[in-house]
matplotlib code that plots the C-alpha trace (Angstrom):
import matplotlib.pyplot as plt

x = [64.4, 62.6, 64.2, 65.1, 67.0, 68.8, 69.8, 70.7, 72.7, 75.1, 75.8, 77.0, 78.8, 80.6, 81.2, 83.3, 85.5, 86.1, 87.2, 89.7, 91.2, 91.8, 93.3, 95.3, 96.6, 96.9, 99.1, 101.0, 101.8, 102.9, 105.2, 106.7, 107.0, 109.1, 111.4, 112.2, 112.9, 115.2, 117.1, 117.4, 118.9, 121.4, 122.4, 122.3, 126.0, 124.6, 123.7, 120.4, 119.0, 119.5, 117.9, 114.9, 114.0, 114.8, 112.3, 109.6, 110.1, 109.8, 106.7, 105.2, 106.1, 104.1, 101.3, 100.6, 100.6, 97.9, 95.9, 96.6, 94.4, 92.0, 91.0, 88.6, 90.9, 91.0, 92.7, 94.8, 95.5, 96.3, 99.5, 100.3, 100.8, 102.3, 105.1, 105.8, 105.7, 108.0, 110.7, 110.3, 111.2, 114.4, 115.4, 114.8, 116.9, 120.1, 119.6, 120.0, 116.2, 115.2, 112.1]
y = [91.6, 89.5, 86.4, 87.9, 91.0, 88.7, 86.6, 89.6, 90.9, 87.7, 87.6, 91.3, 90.1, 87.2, 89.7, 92.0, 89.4, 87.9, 91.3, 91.8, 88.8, 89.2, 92.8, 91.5, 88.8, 91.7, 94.2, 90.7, 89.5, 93.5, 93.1, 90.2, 91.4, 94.7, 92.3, 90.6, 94.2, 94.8, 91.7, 92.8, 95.9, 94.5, 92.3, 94.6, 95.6, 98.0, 101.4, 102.0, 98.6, 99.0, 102.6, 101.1, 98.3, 100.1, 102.8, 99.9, 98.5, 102.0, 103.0, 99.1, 100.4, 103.9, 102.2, 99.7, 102.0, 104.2, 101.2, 99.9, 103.3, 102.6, 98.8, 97.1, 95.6, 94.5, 95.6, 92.3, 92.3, 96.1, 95.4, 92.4, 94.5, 97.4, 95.1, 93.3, 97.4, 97.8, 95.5, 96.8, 100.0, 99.0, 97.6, 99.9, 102.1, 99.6, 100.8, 104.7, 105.2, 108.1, 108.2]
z = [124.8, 121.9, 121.1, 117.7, 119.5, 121.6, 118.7, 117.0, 119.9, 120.5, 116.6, 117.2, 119.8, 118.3, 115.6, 117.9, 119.2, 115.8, 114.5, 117.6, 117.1, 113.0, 114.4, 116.7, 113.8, 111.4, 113.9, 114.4, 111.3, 110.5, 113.4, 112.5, 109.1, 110.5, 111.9, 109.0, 106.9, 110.2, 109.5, 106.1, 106.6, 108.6, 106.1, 103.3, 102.0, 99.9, 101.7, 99.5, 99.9, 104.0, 104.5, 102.0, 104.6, 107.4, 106.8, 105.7, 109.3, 110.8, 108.6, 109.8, 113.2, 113.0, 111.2, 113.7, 116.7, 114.7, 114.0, 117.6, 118.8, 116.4, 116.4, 118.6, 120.7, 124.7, 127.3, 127.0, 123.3, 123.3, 126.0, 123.9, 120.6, 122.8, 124.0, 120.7, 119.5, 121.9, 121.1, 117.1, 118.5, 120.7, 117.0, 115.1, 117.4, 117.1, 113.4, 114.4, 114.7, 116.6, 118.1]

ax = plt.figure().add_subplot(projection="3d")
ax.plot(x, y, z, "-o")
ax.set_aspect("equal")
plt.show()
């Protein structure tokens, strides 16, 4: 391998874990921002106003797992956004979610 092709190859390289890591922020933050539509709803005496961010945390929750299949992302960060997936889920079923 030319020292051009192996320069090339370890940019491609630092490129791919740079772009797991962003995805693994992005399915995050989404996560966290589920949580906070949960909390809403929760809190929300009027009916309307809880259903709305109760189905924005749900459609954050389907979202993520589609993006989850589709992102470059390890082994390692794949179980981390599968548990934090997991425990949006378990809340989203105190809310009458059915899954």
């Amino acid at each position: 391998m030319s020292p051009l092709d192996q320069n090339i190859d370890a940019k491609l390289k630092r490129s791919r874990k740079e772009l797991s890591r962003n995805a693994v922020d992005f399915l995050s933050l989404d996560i966290e921002t589920a949580f906070t539509f949960i909390n809403v709803a929760r809190t929300a005496t009027e009916p309307e106003k809880k259903l709305r961010n109760q189905d924005h945390a749900r459609r954050a929750y389907d979202k993520v797992g589609e993006l989850a299949e589709r992102l470059p992302l390890s082994p390692e960060q794949y179980r981390q956004i599968a548990e934090q997936r997991s425990n949006l889920k378990a809340e989203l079923e105190t809310l009458g979610e059915r899954f």
